[in-house]
N, C-alpha and C positions, 0 to 999 in steps of 0.2 A: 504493500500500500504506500508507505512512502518514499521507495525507489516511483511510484509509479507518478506519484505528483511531485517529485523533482523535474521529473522528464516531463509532464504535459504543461505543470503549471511551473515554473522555474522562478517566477518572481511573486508567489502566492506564497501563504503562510499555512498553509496544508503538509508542507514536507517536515517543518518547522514543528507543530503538533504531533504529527504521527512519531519522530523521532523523537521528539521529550515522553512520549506515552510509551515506544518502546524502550527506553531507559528506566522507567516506573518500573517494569514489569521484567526488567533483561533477567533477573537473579531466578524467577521462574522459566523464563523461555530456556536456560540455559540447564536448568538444573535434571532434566530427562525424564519428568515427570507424566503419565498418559493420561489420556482424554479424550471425551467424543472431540468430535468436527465441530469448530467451531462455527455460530452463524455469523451470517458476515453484519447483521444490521448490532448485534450483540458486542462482538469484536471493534466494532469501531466507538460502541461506544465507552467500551472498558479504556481505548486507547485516549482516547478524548475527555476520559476520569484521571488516565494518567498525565494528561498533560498538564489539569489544574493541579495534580497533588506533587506535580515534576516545581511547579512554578510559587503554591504554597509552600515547599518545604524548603522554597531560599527566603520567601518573607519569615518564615521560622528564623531561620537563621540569622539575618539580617537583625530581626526582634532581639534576639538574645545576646548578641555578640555586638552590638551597636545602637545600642538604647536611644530609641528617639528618633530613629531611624524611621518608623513602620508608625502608621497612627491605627488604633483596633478599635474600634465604635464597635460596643453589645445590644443588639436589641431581643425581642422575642422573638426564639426561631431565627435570627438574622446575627451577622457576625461581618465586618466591613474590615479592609486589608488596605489602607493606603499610605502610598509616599510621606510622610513627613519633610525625608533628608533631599533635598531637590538634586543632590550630585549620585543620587542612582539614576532615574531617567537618564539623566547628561549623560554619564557612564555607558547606559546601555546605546543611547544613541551616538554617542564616539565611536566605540565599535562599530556600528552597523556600518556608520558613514563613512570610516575610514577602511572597511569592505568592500564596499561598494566602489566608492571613488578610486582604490587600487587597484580593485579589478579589472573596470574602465580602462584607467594605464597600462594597466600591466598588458590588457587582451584588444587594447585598441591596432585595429588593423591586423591580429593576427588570425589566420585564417582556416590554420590547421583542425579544428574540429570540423568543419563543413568539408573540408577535402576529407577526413575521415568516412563520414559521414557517407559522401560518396563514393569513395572506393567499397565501402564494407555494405552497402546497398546489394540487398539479395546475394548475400555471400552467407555459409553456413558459417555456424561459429565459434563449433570446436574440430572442424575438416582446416588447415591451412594450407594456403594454394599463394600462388602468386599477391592476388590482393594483399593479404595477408603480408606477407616481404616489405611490402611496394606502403604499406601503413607502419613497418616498424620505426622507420625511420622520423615520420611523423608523430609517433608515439612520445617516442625520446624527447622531438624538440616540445612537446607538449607537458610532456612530465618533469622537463629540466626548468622552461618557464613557470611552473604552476612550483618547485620545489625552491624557485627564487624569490616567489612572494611571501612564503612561509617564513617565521618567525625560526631560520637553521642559518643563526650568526654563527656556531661553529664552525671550525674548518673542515669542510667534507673530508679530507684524509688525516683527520685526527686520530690518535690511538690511544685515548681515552677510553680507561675500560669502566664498561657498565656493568662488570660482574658476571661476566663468562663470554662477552663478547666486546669488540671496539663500536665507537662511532663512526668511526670510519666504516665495518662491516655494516653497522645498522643501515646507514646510510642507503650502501648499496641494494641492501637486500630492500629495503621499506622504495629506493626506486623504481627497481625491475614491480615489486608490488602497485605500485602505482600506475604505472604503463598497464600493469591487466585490467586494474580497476577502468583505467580511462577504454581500452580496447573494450569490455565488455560494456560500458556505461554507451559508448558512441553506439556499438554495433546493435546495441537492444536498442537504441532512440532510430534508429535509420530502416533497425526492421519490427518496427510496431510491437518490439516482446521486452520491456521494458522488467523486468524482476531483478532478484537476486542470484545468486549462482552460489552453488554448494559444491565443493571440495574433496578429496579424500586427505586428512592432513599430510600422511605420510608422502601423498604423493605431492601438496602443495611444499614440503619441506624439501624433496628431492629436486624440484624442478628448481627454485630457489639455489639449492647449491651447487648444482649444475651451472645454470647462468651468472651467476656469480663466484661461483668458483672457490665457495666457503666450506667449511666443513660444513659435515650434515649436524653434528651435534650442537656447534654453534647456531646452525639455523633452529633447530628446537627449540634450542633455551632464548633465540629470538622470538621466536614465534607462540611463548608464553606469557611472555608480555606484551605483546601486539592482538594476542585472542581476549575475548572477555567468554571466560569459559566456567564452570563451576567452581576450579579453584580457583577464580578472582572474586568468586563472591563471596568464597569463606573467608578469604584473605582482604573484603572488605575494603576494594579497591572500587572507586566507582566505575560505572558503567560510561557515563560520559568521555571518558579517555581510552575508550577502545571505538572501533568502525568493524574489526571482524567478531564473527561468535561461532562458538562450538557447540553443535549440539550435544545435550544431557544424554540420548541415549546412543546407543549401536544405530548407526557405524562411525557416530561423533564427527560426524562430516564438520569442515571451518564455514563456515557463512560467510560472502562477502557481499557486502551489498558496494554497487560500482559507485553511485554517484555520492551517497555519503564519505564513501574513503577519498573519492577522488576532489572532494571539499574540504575536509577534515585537514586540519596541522598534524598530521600524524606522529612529525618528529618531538611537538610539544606532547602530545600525547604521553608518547613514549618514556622520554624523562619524567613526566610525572607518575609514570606506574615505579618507574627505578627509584625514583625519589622516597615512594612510600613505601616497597619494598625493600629497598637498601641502603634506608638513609646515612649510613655512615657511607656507602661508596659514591655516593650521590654529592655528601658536603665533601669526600676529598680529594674526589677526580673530576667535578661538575662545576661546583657553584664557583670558584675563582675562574676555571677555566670562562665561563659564562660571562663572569662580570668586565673581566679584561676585554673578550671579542666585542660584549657589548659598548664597550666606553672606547674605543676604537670605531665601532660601528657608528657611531652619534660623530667625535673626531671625523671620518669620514665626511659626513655631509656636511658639518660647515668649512670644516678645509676646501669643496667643491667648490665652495662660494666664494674662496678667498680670503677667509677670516683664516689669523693666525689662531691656532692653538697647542697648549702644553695640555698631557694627561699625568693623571697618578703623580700629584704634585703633594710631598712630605711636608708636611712644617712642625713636625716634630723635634727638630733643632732648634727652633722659637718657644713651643711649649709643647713637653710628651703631650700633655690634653689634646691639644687639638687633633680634628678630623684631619684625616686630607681633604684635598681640592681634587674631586675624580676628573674634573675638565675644564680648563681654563679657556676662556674663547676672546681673541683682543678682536675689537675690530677699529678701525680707523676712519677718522673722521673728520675729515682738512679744516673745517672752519669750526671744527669744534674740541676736539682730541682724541679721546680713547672712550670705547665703551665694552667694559670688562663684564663678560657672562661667568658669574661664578656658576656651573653646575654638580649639583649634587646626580650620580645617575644611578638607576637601583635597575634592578633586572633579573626580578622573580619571575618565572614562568609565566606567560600569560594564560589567564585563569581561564576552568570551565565552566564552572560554577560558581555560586554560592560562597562556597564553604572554602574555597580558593579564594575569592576575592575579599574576603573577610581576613586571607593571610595579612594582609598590608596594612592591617594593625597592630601586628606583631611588631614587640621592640627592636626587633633586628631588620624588620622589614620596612616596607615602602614611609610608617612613619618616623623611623629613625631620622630617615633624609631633611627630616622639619626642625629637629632637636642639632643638627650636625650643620644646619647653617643659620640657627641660632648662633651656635658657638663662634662662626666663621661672623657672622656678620660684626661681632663684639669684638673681636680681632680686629676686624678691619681697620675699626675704630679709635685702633689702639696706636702707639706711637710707632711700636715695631710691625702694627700692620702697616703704616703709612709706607715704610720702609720696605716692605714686602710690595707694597703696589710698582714702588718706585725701581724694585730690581726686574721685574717683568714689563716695565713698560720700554716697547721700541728704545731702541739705544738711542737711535738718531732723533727723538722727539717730533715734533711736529712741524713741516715745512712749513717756512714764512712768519711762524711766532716763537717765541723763548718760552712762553707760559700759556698752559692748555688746563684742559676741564678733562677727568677722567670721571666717566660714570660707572657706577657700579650697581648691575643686576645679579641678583638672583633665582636660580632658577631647577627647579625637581624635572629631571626626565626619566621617563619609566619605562618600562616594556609594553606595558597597558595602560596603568592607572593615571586615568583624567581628572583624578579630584576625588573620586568615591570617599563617602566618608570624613574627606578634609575641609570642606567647605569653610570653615571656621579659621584654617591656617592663612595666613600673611604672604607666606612665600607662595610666588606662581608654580605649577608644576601640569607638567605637558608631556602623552606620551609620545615614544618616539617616530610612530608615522605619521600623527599630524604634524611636528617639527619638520620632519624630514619632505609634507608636502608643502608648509609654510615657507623654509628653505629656498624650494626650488621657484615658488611663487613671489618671493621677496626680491628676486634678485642683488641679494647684497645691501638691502635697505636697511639696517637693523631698527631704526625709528619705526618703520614700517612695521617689522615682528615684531618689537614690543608693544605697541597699539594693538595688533592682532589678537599676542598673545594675554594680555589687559581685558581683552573683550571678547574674549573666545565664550565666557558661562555665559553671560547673558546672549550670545547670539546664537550658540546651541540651544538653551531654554528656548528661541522664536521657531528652532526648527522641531520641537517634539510636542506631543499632546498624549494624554495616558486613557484611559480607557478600563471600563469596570467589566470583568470576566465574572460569569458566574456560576456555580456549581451546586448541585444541593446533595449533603451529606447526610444521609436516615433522618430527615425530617429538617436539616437545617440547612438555610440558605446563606450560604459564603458567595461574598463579594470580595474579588481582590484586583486590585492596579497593576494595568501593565502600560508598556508605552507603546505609542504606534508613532514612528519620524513622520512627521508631515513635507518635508522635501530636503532634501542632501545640504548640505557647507561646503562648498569650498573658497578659497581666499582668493580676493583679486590679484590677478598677474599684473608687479608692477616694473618699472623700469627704473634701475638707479645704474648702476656699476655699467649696464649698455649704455644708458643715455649720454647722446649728441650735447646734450643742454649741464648734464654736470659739473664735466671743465668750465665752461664757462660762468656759470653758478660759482666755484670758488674764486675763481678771478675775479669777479666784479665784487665779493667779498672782500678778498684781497685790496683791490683798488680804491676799495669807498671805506678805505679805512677801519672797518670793522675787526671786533677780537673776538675770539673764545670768550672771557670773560663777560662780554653783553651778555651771554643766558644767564647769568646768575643775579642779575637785578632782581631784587624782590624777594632773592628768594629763599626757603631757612633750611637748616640740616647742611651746611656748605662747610668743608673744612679746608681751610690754607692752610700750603703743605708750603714754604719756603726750602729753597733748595739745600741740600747739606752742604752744596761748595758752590756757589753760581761761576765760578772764576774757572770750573772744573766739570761739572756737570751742563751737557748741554741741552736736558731735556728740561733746565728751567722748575719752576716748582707747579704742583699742580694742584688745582684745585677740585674736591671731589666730590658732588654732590650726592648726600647719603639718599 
């Protein structure tokens, strides 16, 4: 059923249902338990109970673990489930939108599924012939695109062990996997037989090491963490983090359903089954590895733009307390001087659920990052941070003036989290693929992303409205909140770093006399730094407004 409304209805919320209702109920379907036939009008509605109890038992959580969060009106017979904390909507609508809008990019103009499509037209689909050949190759570039939008900042040929096999292995096996998913998703959309496909494991584990050329043993102990099978439900792994299942009884065939795996972050998946399975191998081969590729990855994109930056900056020579600086970002500013992005970057797993997203309240997690530029900010502050700003800034200072204005932001970037939960904190925080499309939209403006990033909640809030779902449980009628986006965000494309009109914009700057210091008329929290040697120092003293 919901392979089957991925394929007719692609942009409906029927596939979306049906897969939270089978996640309700996965620890049964899997466990080999018999039964008559089920009817189909009966089945669909069990799945459509699971969906309300998939979607109540994250405002459970949210209630308890984030007080204030969930508002719960009691009446007779009646029970109401709504938003309080306005940064879950936003939350939920980040994500979507920044699904959506990836997508777009990432699949704009590429064409490979419709050529699939037609070669595998009226072709059987487990006999391979020529068509067959003549699609694998489209397969690959199909499954290499679709593995570049995924949240796999690791290095593909990393050997990183997950506890009986590498990432590097995973990798490949979980790709070859992906090319079947996409080959059976296309070929059942092009011949009207749109389901699932069942397995023999033994024989999915051989083929597997075969093509990739792994041991078989390894592929098993892959392929126990990639099923959601009975023992992941004793092992109280959720279902959310798997796309294949095993069935309960003989002959245990693997389930794959195509167009779920072939949507699924499977690699995120994955590390979270390791994480809760092996959480010691998980924090000593995973989570640094993770957060380096990550703060690298973010490095990345504003280096693209031409901002200088430093990563994994100590100031433990200043004071053991202090944090580090995971990302320093200078960018330059001719008529004005420097504007310094302190970021804090965390990069926990991007969540499934609930009960995941609720990790970012953990002290070690996403809200750490709020306490750790408190500390930084108070530094700054300080006479040895002034000192600190002054050894990072451009040696040669600022063309045409002795004395400039450095500013200084702060700033949380995450692997997900938009705000969930923080709404109440000071510092901004953004994750990283809306930065990364604000980036490429900014063109080097930073006045321009800080405005953005200033006004990102409220402009998200004009694009979402929520909506009361209702369910009635042995006589009682639950009402609970969910959201529906009313149309996409994306940032206007501007022009600074191309622009024709820029040079000449500092020149007549230049020319009419004007300094850096005109911005700070007026205005409070400015700190004069005078130079420690002006006879010696050519970057002059700066002034910084907090």
């Amino acid at each position: 059923m919901a392979e089957v409304a991925a394929t007719t209805q692609p942009t409906g919320s029927g596939e979306g249902v049906l897969n939270d209702g089978i996640n309700s109920f996965s620890a049964y379907l899997v466990s080999g338990t018999s039964g008559p036939e089920p009817a189909l009008e009966a089945l669909f509605g069990d799945l459509d109970f699971g969906f309300h109890y998939h979607h109540l038992r994250g405002l459970l959580y949210y209630s308890y673990n984030a007080p204030g969060s969930i508002d719960w009106r009691f009446a007779e017979n009646r029970i109401e489930l709504r938003f309080l904390d306005p940064s879950l909507p936003r939350q939920f609508f980040t994500v979507w939108n920044e699904n959506v809008l990836g997508s777009q990019r990432i699949f704009d103009g590429f064409d490979v599924p419709d050529k699939l499509r037609e070669l595998l037209k009226n072709q059987p689909e487990f006999e391979l012939g020529e068509a067959h050949e003549a699609a694998d190759k489209l397969l690959q570039a199909h499954a290499d695109l679709k593995l570049s939008a995924y949240f796999s900042i690791l290095d593909t040929n990393s050997e990183i062990d997950l506890g009986g096999y590498s990432y590097r292995e995973i990798y490949a096996v979980y790709r070859i996997l992906l090319m079947k998913a996409l080959y059976h998703r296309h070929q059942a959309a092009a011949n009207d037989h749109t389901g699932c496909v069942h397995v023999q494991a033994d024989e999915l584990r051989d083929m597997l090491a075969q093509e990739t050329k792994i041991d078989a043993a390894k592929v098993e102990a892959m392929l126990q963490d990639l099923v959601f099978d009975s023992k992941a439900a004793e092992d109280r792994v959720d279902s959310t983090y798997f796309s294949l299942m095993r069935e309960g009884a003989a002959p245990r065939d693997i389930i794959i359903r195509p167009c779920h795996f072939s949507k699924a972050d499977g690699l995120v998946q994955l590390l979270r089954v390791v994480a809760q399975r092996r959480p010691h191998v998980f924090l000593s081969q995973v989570s640094n590895a993770l957060a380096a590729a990550f703060v690298q990855r973010v490095k990345a994109a504003f280096e693209a733009q031409g901002f200088l930056c430093q990563s994994e900056i100590s100031l433990r020579a200043i004071d053991p307390a202090l944090p580090d600086i995971d990302l320093l970002v200078i960018v330059e500013e001719p008529t004005l001087g420097f504007v310094m992005l302190i970021c804090e970057v965390k990069s926990p797993l991007p969540p499934q659920w609930a009960k995941d997203q609720l990790r970012a309240l953990a002290k070690d997690n996403v809200s750490k990052a709020f306490r750790q530029t408190e500390a930084i900010s108070t530094f700054l502050r300080k006479p040895e941070g002034i000192e600190f700003i002054r050894s990072v800034v451009p040696k040669g200072g600022l063309e045409h003036f002795d004395s400039f204005v450095t500013v200084l932001q702060q700033l949380i970037i995450t692997s997900d989290n938009a705000g969930m939960f923080f709404g109440h904190e000071e510092t901004p925080i953004i994750n990283f693929r809306t930065l990364e499309r604000l980036l490429q939209r900014a063109d080097g403006d930073i006045l321009h992303m800080r405005y953005c990033i200033s006004h990102y909640n409220e402009w998200a809030d004009e694009c979402v409205t929520t909506a009361m779902a209702t369910v009635e449980v042995d006589g009682l009628t639950v009402l609970h909140e969910g959201f529906t986006p009313t149309r996409l965000m994306d940032f206007p494309q501007t022009t600074w770093n191309s622009s024709s009109d820029r040079q000449r914009m500092i020149d007549d700057f230049v020319a009419n006399g004007h300094h850096p210091f005109d911005c700070l008329v007026g205005r409070e929290g400015v700190i004069i730094a005078p130079p420690t040697d002006a006879a010696t120092d050519a970057r002059g003293p700066l002034a910084k407004p907090i």
